[in-house]
C-alpha positions as CSV (number, residue, x, y, z in Angstrom):
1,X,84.2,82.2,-15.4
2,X,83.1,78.7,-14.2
3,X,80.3,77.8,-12.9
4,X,80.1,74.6,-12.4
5,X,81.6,73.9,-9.2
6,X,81.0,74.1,-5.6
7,X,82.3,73.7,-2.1
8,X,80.0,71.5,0.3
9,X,79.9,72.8,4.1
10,X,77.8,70.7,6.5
11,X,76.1,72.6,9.6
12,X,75.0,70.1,11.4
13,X,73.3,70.0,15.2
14,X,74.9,68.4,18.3
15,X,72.9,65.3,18.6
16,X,69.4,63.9,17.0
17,X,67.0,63.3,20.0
18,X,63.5,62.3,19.2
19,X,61.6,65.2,19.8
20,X,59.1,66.3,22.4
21,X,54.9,66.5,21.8
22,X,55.9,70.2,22.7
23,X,58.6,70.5,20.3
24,X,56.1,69.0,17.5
25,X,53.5,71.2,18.0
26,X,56.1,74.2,18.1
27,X,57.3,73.2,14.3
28,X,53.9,72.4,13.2
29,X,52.8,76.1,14.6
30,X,56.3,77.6,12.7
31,X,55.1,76.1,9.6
32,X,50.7,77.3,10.4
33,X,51.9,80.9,10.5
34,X,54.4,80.8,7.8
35,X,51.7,80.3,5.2
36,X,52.5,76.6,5.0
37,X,48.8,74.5,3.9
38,X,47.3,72.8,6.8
39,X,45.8,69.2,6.8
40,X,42.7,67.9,7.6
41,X,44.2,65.6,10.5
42,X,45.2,69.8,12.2
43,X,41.3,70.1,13.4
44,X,41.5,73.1,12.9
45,X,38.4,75.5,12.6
46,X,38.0,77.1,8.9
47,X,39.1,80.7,9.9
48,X,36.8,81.9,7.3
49,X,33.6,81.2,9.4
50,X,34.8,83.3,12.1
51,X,31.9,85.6,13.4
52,X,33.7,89.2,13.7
53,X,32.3,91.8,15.3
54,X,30.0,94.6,13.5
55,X,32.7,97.3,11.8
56,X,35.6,95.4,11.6
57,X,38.6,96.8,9.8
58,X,41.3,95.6,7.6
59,X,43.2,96.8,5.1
60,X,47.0,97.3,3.4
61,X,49.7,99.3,5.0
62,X,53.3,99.8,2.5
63,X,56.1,101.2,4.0
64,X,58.2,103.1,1.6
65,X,61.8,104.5,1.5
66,X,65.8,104.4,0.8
67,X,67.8,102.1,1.9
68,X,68.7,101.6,5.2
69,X,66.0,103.4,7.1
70,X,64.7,100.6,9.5
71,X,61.5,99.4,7.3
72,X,61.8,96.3,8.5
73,X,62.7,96.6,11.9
74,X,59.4,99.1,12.1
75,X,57.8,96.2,10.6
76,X,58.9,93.5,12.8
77,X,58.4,96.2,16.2
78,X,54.6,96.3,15.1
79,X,54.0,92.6,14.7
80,X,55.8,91.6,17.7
81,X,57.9,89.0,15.7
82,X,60.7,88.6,13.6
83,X,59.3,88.0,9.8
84,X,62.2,90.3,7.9
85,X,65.8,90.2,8.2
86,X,67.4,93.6,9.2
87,X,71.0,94.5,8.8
88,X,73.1,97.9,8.8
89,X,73.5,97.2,5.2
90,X,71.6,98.9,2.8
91,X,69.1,97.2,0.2
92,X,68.8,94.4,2.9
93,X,64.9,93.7,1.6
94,X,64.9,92.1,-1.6
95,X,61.0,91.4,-2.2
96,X,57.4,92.5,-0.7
97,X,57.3,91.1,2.5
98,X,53.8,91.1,4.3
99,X,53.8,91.3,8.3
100,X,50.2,90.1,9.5
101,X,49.0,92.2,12.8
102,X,45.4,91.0,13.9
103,X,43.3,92.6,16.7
104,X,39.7,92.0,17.5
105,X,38.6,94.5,15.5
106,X,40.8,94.9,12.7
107,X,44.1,93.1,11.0
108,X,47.0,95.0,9.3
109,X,48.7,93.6,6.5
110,X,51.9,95.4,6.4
111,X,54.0,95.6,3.2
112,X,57.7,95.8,3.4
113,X,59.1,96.6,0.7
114,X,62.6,97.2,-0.8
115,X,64.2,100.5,-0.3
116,X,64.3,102.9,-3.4
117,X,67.2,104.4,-4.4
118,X,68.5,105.8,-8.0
119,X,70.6,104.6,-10.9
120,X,70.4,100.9,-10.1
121,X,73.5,98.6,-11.3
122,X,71.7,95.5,-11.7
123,X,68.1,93.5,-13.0
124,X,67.7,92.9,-9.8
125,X,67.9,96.2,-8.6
126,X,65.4,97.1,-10.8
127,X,62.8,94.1,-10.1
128,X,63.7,95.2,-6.1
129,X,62.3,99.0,-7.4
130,X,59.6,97.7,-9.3
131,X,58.3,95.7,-6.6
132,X,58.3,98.9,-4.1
133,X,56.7,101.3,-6.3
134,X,53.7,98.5,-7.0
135,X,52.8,98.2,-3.8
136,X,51.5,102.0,-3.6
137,X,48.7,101.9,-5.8
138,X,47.3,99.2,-4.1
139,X,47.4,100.2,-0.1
140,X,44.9,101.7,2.2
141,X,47.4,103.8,3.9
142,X,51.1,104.3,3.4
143,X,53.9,105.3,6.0
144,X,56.8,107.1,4.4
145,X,59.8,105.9,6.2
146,X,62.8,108.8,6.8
147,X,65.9,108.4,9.0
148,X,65.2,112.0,10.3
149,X,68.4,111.7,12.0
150,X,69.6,113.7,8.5
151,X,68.5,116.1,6.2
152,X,66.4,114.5,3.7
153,X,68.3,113.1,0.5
154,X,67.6,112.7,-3.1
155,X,66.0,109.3,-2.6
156,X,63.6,110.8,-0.3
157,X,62.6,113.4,-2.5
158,X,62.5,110.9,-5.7
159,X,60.1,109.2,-3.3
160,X,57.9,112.1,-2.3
161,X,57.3,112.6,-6.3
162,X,56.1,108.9,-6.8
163,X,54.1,109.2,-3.7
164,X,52.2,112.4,-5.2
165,X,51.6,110.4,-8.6
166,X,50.8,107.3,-7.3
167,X,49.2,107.2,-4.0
168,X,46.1,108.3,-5.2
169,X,43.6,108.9,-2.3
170,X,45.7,106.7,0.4
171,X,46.5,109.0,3.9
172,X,50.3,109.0,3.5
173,X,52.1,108.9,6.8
174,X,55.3,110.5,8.0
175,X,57.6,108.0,9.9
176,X,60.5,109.9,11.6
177,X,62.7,107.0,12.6
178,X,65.7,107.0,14.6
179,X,64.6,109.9,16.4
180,X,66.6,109.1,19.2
181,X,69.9,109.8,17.0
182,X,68.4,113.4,16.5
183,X,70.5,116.0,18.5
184,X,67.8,118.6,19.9
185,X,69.0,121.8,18.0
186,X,68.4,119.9,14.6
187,X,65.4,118.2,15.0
188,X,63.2,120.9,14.0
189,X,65.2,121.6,10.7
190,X,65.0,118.5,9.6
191,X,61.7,117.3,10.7
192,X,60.7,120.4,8.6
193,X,62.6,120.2,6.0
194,X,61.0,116.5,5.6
195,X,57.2,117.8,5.8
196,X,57.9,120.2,2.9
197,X,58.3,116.8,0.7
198,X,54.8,116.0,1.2
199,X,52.9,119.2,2.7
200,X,49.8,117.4,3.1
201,X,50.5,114.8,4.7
202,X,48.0,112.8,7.1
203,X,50.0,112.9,10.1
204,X,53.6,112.5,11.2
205,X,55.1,110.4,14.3
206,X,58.8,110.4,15.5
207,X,59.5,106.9,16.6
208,X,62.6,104.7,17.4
209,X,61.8,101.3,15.5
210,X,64.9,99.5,16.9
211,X,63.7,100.6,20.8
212,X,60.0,100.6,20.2
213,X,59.1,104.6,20.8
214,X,56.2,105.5,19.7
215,X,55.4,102.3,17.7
216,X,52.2,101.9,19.6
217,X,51.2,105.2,19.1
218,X,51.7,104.8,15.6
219,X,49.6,101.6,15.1
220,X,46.8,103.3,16.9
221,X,46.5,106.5,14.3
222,X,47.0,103.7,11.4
223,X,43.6,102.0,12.3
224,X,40.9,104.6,11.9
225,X,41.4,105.2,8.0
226,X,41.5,101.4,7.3
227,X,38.3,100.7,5.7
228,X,35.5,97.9,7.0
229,X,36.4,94.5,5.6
230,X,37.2,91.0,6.3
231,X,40.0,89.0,7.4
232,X,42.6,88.2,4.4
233,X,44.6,85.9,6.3
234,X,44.3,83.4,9.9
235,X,44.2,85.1,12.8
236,X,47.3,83.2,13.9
237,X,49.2,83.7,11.1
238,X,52.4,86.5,11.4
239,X,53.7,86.5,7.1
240,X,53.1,85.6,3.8
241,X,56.4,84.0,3.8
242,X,57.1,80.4,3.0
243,X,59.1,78.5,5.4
244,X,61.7,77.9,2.6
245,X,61.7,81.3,2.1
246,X,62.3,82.4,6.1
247,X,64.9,79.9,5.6
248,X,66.4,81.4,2.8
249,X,66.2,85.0,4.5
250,X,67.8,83.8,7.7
251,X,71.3,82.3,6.2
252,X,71.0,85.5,4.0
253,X,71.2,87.6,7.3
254,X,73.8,85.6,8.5
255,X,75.9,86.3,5.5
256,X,75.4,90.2,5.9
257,X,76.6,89.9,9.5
258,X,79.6,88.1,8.9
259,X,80.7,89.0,5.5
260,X,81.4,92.7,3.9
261,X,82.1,94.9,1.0
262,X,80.8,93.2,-2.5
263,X,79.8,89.7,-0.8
264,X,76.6,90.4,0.8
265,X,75.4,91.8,-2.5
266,X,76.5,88.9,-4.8
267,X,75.2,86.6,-2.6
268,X,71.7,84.7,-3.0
269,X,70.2,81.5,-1.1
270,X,67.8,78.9,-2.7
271,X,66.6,77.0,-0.3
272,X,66.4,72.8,-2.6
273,X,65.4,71.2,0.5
274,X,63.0,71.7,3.3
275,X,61.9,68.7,5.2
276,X,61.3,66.6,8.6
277,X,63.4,63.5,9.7
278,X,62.0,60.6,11.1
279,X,64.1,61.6,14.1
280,X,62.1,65.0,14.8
281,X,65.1,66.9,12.9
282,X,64.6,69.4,10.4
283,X,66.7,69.4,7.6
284,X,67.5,72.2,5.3
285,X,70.0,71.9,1.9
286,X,70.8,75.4,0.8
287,X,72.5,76.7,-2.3
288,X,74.5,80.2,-2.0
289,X,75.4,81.4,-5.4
290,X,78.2,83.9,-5.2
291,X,78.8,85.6,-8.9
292,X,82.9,85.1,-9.1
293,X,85.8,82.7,-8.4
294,X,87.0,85.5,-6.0
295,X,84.2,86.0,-4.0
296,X,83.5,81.8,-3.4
297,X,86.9,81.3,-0.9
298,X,86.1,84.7,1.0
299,X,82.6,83.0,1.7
300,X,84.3,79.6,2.7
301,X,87.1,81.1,4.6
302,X,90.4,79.4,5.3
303,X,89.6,75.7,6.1
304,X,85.8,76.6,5.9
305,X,85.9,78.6,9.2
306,X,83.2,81.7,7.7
307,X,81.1,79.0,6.2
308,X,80.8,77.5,9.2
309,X,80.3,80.9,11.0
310,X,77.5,82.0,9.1
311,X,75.5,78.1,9.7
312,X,75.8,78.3,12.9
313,X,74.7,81.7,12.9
314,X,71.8,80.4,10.6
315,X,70.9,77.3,12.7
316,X,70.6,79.5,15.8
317,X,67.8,81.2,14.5
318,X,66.1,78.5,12.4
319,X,65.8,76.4,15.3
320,X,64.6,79.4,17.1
321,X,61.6,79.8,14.3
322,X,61.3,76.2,13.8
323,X,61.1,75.1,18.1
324,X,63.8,71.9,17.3
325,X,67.1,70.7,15.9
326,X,68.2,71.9,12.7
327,X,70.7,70.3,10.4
328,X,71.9,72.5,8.0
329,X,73.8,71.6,4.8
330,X,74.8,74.7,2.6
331,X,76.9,74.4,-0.2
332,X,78.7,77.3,-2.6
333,X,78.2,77.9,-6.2
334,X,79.8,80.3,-8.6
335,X,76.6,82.0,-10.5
336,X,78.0,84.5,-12.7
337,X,76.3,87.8,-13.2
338,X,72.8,86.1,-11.5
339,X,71.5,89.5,-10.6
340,X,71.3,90.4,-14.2
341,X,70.0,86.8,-15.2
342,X,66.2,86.2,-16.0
343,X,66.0,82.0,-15.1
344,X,68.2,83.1,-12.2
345,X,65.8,85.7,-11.2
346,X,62.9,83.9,-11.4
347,X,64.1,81.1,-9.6
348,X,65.0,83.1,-6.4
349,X,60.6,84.0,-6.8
350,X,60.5,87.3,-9.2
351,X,58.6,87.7,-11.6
């Protein structure tokens, strides 16, 4: 298998106008609530001397599941923006993604995690496990995520177990998602047949995460067991994510919409470059490592057509996050076996 060389596709924006004050200040609030360090010339008020008001709440919120359930796009209903990448593909969430919700009188941190399934193939698998199960211990409340559409499966059970040994004293609530799928003469059965996992259970909502039922309503019942504490991140600020790493996420996506059966999977981004332009336009150099010879022309397509598919699908939304032009130059790399590779592991961020 070689490995050692690559196929360059550049995605490039029409045009390089010099951007607007209102375009600059979009990008530099892109890169404020992405987690990126701010500079003395921002101004900008230490958030840490903010006076909140007497009983302020805060606390850690992990959504656990399978695959495939709509973790994410509960987590990006509650924020109100776009922080994980959601597919119809399962094992879409790769990492512990925190989603930042802050109210008056409280802030959410949200924890996404990857979903949980059995008898995984790969390391990474296993780091992607891993990374779910360690965020129970350590949250004030944790929402079970089910697609109550079906009977419960074994995941959901293997999950109920872990949730019994490991959740200590954290409320643990039921999320019935995709209610709307539910025909009427099954719901009872299976919402029922989901409570008997976890009998005692803090409380149960039926919600639609992709239409935003019931996500309100949820938020609500989530803030009364949060315990009084301070704020662990700005006001202003939506993820813990990087903006190399939202960058990373987003061509990721694009490759799961456009691309199917063993690709998505063997596919990983690292994101070598991330910067402005003296001409206002942001430019990002991505690497996609695919792990065989096979796999690299399916990416590229004939005459480079998918690559250029998935940029522009990319871009779109990059500029959308970002608030200006984007050129985008990814290039393909044969990796082989990186999902079972330490150094390759740890330079896609686990541990």
């Amino acid at each position: 298998m070689h490995d050692d060389h690559n196929t360059q596709e550049n995605i490039q924006a029409p045009g390089d106008p010099t951007p607007s004050a209102e375009s600059q200040a979009r990008i530099q609030e892109f890169l404020e609530s992405s987690g990126a360090p701010m500079t003395e010339s921002d101004g900008a008020v230490d958030w840490h001397e903010e006076v909140l008001p007497e009983g302020h709440k805060s606390g850690f919120v992990a959504l656990i599941g399978r695959p495939n359930v709509g973790k994410s796009t509960l987590v990006n209903s509650m924020i109100g923006e776009k922080i994980s990448i959601v597919s119809h593909k399962p094992q879409t969430t790769r990492t512990r993604i925190f989603g930042i919700l802050t109210q008056p009188t409280h802030q959410i941190i949200f924890v996404d995690t990857p979903g949980i399934h059995k008898k995984p193939k790969h390391k990474l698998n296993r780091k992607m496990i891993e990374e779910a199960i360690a965020a129970i211990p350590d949250a004030d409340a944790i929402l079970f995520v089910v697609d109550v559409s079906v009977p419960p499966r074994e995941e959901d059970e293997l999950i109920a177990r872990m949730l019994k040994q490991k959740a200590g004293r954290a409320p643990i609530f039921f999320v019935l998602n995709k209610m709307d799928k539910l025909p009427l003469e099954k719901a009872k059965q299976h919402v029922e047949a989901y409570w008997a996992l976890l009998p005692h259970y803090a409380d149960s909502m039926p919600v639609s995460a992709l239409r935003g039922t019931n996500v309100e309503k949820l938020l609500g019942s989530l803030v009364e067991p949060l315990p009084e504490g301070p704020r662990y991140y700005p006001g202003d600020q939506v993820t813990d994510q990087t903006e190399r790493q939202i960058a990373a996420e987003l061509i990721r996506e694009a490759i799961l919409r456009y691309t199917h059966q063993e690709i998505p999977h063997a596919a990983a981004i690292l994101v070598e470059d991330l910067a402005e332009r003296a001409n206002g336009t942001t430019y990002i150099a991505a690497r996609i490592w695919v792990e065989r010879d096979s796999q690299k022309p399916i990416l590229i397509g004939k005459q480079g057509q998918m690559l250029k598919k998935i940029g522009a699908a990319a871009r779109k939304e990059l500029e959308r996050f970002i608030g200006g032009k984007v050129y985008l130059d990814l290039l393909v790399k044969v990796q082989s076996k990186w999902r079972d590779q330490d150094a390759r592991l740890r330079e896609l961020g686990f541990k």
